[in-house]
N, C-alpha and C positions, 0 to 999 in steps of 0.2 A: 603231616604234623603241623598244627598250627599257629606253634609259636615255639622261640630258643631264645635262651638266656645264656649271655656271655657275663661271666664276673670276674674282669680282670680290673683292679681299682689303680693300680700305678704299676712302676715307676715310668717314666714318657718310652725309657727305650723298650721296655717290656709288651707296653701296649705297641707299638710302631712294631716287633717282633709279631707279635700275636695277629698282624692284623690281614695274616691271609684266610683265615682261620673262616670270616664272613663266605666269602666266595667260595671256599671248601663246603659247607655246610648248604648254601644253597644250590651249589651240585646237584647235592644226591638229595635235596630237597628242596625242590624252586617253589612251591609256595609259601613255604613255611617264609615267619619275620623272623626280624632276631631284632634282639635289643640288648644293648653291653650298658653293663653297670660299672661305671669307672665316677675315680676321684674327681674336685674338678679341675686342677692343674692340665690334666691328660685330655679331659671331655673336649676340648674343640678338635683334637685329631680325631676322636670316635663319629664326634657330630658329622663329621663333611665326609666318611667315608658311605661311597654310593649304596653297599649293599648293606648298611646297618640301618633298621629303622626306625629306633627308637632309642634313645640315650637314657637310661636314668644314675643322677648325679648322686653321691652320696657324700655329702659333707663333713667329713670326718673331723678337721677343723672345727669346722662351727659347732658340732656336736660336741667335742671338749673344753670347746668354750662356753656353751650352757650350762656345763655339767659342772666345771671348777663355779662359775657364777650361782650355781641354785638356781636358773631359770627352769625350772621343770615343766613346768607347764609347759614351755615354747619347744624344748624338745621334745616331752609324749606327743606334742601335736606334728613334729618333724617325725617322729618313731612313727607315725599314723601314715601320715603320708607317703613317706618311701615305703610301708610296709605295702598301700595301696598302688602304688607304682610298680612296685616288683609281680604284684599278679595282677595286671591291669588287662594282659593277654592271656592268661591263664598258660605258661609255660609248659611243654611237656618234655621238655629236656632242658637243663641247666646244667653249664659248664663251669667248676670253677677253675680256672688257671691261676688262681696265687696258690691255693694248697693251705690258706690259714685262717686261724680261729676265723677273726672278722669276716673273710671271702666266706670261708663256710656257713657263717650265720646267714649270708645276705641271701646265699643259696637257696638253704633251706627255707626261710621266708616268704622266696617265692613260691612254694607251693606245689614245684615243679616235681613229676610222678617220679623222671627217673632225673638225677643227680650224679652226676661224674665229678672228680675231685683228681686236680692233678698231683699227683704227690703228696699230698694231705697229712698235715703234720698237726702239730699243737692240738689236737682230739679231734679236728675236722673229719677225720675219714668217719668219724660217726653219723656225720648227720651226712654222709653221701650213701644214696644205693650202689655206688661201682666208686674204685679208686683203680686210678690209674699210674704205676710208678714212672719218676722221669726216665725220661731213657733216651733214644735218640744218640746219630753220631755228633754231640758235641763239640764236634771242630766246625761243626757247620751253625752259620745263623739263624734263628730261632727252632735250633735239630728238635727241641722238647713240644714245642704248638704243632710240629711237626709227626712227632710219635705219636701224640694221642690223637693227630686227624687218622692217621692209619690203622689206630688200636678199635677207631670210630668206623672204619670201613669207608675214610672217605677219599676222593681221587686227589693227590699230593702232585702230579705230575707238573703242575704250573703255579707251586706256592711262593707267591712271591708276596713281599711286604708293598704295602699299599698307602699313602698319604693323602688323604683327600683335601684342595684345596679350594677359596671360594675367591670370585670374582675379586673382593677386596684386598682377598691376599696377595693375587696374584699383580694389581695396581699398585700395593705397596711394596713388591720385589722389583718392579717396572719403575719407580723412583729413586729406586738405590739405583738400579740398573742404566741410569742416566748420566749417572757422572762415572760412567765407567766404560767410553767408546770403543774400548779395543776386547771389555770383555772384563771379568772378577774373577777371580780366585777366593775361595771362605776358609777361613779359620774356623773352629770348636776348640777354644782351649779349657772349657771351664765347666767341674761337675762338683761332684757332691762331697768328694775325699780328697785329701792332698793327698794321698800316695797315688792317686789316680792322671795325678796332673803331669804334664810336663815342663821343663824349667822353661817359666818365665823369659831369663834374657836368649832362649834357645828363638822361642816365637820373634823375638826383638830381631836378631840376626836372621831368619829363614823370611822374613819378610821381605827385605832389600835384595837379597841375593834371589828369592823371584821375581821380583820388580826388574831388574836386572835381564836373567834371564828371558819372560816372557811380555814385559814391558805392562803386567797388569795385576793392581794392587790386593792386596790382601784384606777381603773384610772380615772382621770381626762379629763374632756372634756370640748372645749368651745373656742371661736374666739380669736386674736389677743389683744381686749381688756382689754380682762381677766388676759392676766398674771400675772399681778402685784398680784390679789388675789388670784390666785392659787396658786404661789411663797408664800405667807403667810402661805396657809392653809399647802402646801409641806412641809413647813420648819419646822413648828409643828407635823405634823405626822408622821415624818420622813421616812422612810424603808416600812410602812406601806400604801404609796401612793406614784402610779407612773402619774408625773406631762404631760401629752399630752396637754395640753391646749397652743392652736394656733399652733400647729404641724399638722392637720390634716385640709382636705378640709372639706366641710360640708355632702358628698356624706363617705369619707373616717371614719368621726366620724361617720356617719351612720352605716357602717359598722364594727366598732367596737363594736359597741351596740348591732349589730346583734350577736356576736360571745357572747356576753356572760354570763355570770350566772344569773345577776340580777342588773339591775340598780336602785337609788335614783337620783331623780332629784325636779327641781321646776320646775313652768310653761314657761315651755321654749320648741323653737320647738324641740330640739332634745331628750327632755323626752316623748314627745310623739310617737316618735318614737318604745319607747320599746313597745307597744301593738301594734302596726303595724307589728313589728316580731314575736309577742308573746313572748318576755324576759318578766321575771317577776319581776314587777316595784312596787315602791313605789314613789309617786309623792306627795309635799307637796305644798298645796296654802294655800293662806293667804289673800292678798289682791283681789285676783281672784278666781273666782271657774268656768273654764270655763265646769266642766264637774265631776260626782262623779263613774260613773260608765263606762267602755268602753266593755263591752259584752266579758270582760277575766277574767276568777277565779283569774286570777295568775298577776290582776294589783289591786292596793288599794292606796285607795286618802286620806290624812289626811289633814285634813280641819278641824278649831277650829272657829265654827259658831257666831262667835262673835257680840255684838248688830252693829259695825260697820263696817260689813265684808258682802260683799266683799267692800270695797270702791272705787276696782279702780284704777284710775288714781289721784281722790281724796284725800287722807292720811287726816284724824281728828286726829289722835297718836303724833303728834309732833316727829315725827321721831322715834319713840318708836316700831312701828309693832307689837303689840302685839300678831297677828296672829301669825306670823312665830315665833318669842322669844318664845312663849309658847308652839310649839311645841318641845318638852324635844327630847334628844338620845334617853334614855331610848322605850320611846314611837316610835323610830323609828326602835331600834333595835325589839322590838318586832313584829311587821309586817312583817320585813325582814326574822325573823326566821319565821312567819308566813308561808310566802313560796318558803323558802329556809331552813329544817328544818335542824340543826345541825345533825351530823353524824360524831360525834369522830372527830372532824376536827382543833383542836387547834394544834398549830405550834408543 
């Protein structure tokens, strides 16, 4: 087979899920390329993994921004090009993993003979020759990229998620990593939903009481958005949290996560990342439960199964979350010593 097309265009933790899926594929077919079509938010984690050999970006963005503007022109000649890009290797299998309209057009485009659609919704399963329903054990981390390698015939026995990093990333985890002699601990408190989050002054308080315990500060991680609540949670915890949030690229906070002890996060792409390294995580959902198990001793999901959990996108709490508020410090610190056992380690 002389070429494979991956069309997974977002979300960060979606592709970080999806990204054993290279390595499966060139299994049962070592010569074959593959090349993943993703958004460009996600593109530098596609870029740097080893077995992907070709990125093409699809600007979804810029394309709605030509299209409200009347640039036409500039986009049929962007339509031209990624149409060129998509069959540059002449595909003979293309994979969609979103399941939607857009994923499915870009599919099709490529020109690829046979077409698998994972879950294919919004008309998609039309322009796919095979659909594939999700399916997979669901308690487990990415169970779905999972069922369709197996639907595919392909060997699952070592799927594990994958993060590729580069020389520079890994220099700029080695800088944070300077003011920090005894070792880091990372935060993820910040995604895309507030019913997704955790409270605020919770982060404020779990900061100092591990500074405490294990005598080594809590960094923070998370986009440009963010600062203003990182600034919050910083100003509370004082000494006991070092603020990075919007200082780092998305490959770069990558690699700070690799470096170190043990992260807390919510469901966000860069908490998924600690089982990707094997750091030992503590990951808290509430409105989502995209996964309870990820095949590491040394990751643990707190989840409070509530009569209206997961809801979602949906919220019935009035703003309240009860999912995430009632998960206590307390109950977080205990996991964490779980496993990260104390060892005389107070300042």
């Amino acid at each position: 087979m002389p070429s494979i097309l991956i069309v997974r265009l977002s979300a960060i933790g979606d592709v970080v899920m999806a990204s054993p899926l290279p390595a499966a594929l060139r299994s049962r077919w070592p010569g074959a390329s593959v090349t993943w079509v993703v958004e460009p938010q996600a593109a530098p984690l596609v870029a740097r993994l080893p077995l992907v050999d070709r990125v093409v970006v699809w600007p979804k963005s810029q394309w709605r921004s030509w299209l409200q503007s009347f640039r036409w022109i500039r986009l049929g000649r962007d339509v031209i090009r990624l149409f060129r890009e998509l069959r540059q290797d002449s595909p003979g299998l293309a994979l969609d993993l979103q399941g939607l309209l857009k994923s499915g057009l870009l599919t099709r485009l490529s020109g690829a003979r046979e077409r698998v659609g994972l879950g294919s919704r919004e008309g998609s399963h039309l322009l796919m020759t095979r659909v594939v329903p999700r399916g997979g054990d669901n308690r487990l981390i990415g169970s779905e990229y999972r069922h369709l390698a197996q639907e595919l015939g392909l060997e699952v026995g070592d799927f594990r998620m994958r993060v590729g990093l580069s020389e520079a990333d890994s220099q700029a985890a080695a800088s944070v990593a300077q003011g920090h002699l005894r070792g880091y601990l990372v935060a993820c408190p910040f995604t895309t939903r507030p019913q997704k989050h955790w409270v605020e002054s919770y982060w404020a308080e779990l900061a100092p009481r591990l500074w405490e315990r294990y005598g080594m500060r809590l960094v923070l991680l998370g986009g440009p958005d963010d600062r203003a609540a990182a600034d919050r949670i910083a100003a509370r915890a004082g000494e006991a949290v070092d603020n990075r949030v919007g200082e780092t690229s998305l490959t770069e906070a990558a690699a700070v996560i690799a470096g170190s002890r043990l992260m807390v996060g919510v469901d966000t792409g860069l908490t998924h990342m600690g089982p990707a390294f094997n750091v030992p995580t503590v990951a808290l959902f509430g409105s989502t439960c995209p996964y309870l198990g990820t095949g590491r001793e040394n990751t643990t999901v707190i989840y409070h199964d509530l009569p209206c959990a997961p809801c979602k996108r949906n919220p019935t709490c009035n703003g309240r979350f009860d999912c995430l508020t009632g998960i206590t410090v307390d109950e977080v610190l205990t996991e964490v010593e779980r496993l990260l056992p104390v060892k005389g380690a107070s300042r």
